[in-house]
C-alpha positions as CSV (number, residue, x, y, z in Angstrom):
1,X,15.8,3.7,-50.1
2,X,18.3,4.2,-47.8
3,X,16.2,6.2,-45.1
4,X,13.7,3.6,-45.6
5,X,16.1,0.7,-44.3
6,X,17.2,2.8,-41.4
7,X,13.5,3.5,-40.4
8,X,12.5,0.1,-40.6
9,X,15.7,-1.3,-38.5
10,X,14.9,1.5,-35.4
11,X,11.1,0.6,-35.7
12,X,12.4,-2.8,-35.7
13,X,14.6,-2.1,-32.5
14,X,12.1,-0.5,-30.5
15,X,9.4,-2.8,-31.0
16,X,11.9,-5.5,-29.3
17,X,13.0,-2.9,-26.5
18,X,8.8,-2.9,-26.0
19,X,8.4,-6.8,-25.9
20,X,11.3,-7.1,-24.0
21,X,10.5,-5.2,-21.2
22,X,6.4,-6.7,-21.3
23,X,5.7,-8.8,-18.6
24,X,5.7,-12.9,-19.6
25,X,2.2,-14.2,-18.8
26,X,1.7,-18.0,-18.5
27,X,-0.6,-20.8,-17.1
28,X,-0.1,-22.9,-13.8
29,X,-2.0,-26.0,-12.6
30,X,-4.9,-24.8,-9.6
31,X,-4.5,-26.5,-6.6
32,X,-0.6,-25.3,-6.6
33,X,1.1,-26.0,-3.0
34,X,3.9,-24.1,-1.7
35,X,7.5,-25.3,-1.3
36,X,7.9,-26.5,2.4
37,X,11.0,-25.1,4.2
38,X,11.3,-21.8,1.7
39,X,10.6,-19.1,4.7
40,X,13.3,-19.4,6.5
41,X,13.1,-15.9,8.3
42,X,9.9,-16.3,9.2
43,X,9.5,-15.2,12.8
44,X,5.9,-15.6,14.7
45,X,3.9,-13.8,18.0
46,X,1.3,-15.3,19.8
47,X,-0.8,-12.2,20.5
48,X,-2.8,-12.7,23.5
49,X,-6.6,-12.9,24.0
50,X,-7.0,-9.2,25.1
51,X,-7.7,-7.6,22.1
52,X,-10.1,-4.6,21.0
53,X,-11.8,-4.0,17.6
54,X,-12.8,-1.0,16.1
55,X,-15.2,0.0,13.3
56,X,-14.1,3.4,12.5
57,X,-15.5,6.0,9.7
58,X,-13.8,8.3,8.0
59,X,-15.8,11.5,6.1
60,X,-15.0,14.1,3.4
61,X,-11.9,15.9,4.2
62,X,-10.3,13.8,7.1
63,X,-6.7,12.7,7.1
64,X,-6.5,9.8,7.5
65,X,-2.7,9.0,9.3
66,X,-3.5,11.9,10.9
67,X,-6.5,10.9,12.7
68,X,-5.5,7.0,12.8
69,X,-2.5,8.7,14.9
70,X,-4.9,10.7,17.3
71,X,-7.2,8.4,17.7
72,X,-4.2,5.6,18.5
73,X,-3.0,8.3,21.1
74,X,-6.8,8.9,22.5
75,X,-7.2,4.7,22.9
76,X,-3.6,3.5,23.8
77,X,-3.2,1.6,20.8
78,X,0.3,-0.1,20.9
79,X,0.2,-2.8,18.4
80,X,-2.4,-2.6,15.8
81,X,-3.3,-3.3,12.2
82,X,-6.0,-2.1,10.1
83,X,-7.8,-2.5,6.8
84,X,-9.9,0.2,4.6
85,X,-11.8,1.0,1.7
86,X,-13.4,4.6,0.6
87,X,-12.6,7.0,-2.1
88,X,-10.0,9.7,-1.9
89,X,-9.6,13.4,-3.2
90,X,-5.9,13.3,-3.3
91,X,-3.3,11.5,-2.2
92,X,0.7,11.5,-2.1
93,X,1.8,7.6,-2.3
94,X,5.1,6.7,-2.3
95,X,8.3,4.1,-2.4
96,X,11.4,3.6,-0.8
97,X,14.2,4.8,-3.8
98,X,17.3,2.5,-1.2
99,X,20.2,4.7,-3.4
100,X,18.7,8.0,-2.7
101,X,17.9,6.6,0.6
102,X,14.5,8.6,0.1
103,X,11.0,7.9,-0.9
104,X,10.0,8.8,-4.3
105,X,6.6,10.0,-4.7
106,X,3.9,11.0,-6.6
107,X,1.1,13.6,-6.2
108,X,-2.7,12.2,-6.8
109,X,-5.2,15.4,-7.3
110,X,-8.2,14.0,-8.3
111,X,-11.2,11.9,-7.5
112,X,-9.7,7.7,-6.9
113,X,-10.9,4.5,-5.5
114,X,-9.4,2.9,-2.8
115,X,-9.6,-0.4,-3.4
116,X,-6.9,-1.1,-0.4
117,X,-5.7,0.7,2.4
118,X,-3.5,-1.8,5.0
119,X,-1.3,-0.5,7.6
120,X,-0.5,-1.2,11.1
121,X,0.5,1.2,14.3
122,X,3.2,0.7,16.4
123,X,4.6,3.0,18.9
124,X,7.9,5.0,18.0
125,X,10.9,5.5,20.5
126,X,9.4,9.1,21.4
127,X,6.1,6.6,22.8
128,X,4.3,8.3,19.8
129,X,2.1,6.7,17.4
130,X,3.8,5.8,14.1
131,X,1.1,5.1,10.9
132,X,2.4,2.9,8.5
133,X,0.5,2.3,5.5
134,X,0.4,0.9,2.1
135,X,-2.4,1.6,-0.2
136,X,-3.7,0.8,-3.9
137,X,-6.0,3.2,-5.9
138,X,-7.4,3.6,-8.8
139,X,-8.0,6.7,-10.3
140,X,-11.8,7.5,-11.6
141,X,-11.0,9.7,-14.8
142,X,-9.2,6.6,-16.3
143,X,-8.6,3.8,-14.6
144,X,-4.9,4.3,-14.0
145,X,-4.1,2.7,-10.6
146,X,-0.9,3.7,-8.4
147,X,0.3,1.4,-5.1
148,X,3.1,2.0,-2.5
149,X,3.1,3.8,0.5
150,X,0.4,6.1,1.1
151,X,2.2,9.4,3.1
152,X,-1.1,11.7,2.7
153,X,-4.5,11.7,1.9
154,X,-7.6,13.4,2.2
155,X,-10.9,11.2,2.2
156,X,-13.4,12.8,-0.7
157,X,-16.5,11.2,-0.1
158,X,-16.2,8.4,2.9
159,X,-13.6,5.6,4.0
160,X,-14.7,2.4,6.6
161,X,-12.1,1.1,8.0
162,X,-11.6,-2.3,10.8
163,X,-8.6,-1.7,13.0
164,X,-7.5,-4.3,15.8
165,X,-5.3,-3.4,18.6
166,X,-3.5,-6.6,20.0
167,X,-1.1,-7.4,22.6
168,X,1.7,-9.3,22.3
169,X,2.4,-12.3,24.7
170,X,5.4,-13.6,23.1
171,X,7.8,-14.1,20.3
172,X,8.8,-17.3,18.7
């Protein structure tokens, strides 16, 4: 009897750990409207009317920072932002772990979706071009999906992608 009451009070614990840790999901009105005056840091730059768009395809096998970085080199890019979807082979996506002051990561060997691939390139203090970008993917075999940082990756089957190169005029 006793080992009865004592399994029943941890099965009892750990279904509370569970539902305390669950996500609380509720309802809100459509048509919601921000709160004015709540983005105080918000800082804006007029980018000027010289700006270049690119349609760019990636195949089976590229890397893609890698040849977002070459081809930023090749055209002068200096202050661009891009947006993709495709399918990947493998990936390594990442995020920031601020104690550690170093990214955690985790290593994606099979066939995935990319639902999201965002990123910009800026140009480093070396003048190099510096990739930076975030992606969401979903893996085929299950459905699991992963987001953060995407640090490498290898297309599998193809990956369009729109990347515009602005320049800035001035900050606000």
């Amino acid at each position: 009897m006793r080992s009865w009451w004592l399994a029943s009070v941890l099965i009892a614990g750990m279904a509370c750990g569970a539902h305390a840790q669950a996500p609380r999901f509720d309802y809100m009105p459509t048509g919601r409207k921000p709160h004015a005056g709540t983005a105080p840091g918000l800082k804006a730059t007029e980018l000027g009317p010289r700006s270049r768009t690119f349609q760019i395809t990636f195949s089976k096998g590229d890397d893609v920072a890698a040849g977002l970085a070459d081809f930023a080199e090749k055209n002068h890019l200096t202050n661009a932002h891009f947006t993709a979807i495709g399918a990947f082979g493998s990936a390594i996506i990442g995020w920031a772990d601020r104690p550690k002051k170093a990214f955690k990561y985790v290593k994606l060997n099979e066939e995935m979706e990319v639902a999201s691939f965002i990123g910009s390139i800026t140009r480093g203090r070396d003048g190099k071009p510096v990739v930076h970008a975030h992606c969401v993917v979903g893996l085929l075999r299950n459905g699991a999906v992963y987001a953060g940082h995407c640090m490498e990756e290898r297309v599998s089957l193809v990956m369009q992608m729109y990347l515009t190169d602005s320049q800035p005029l001035r900050s606000r």
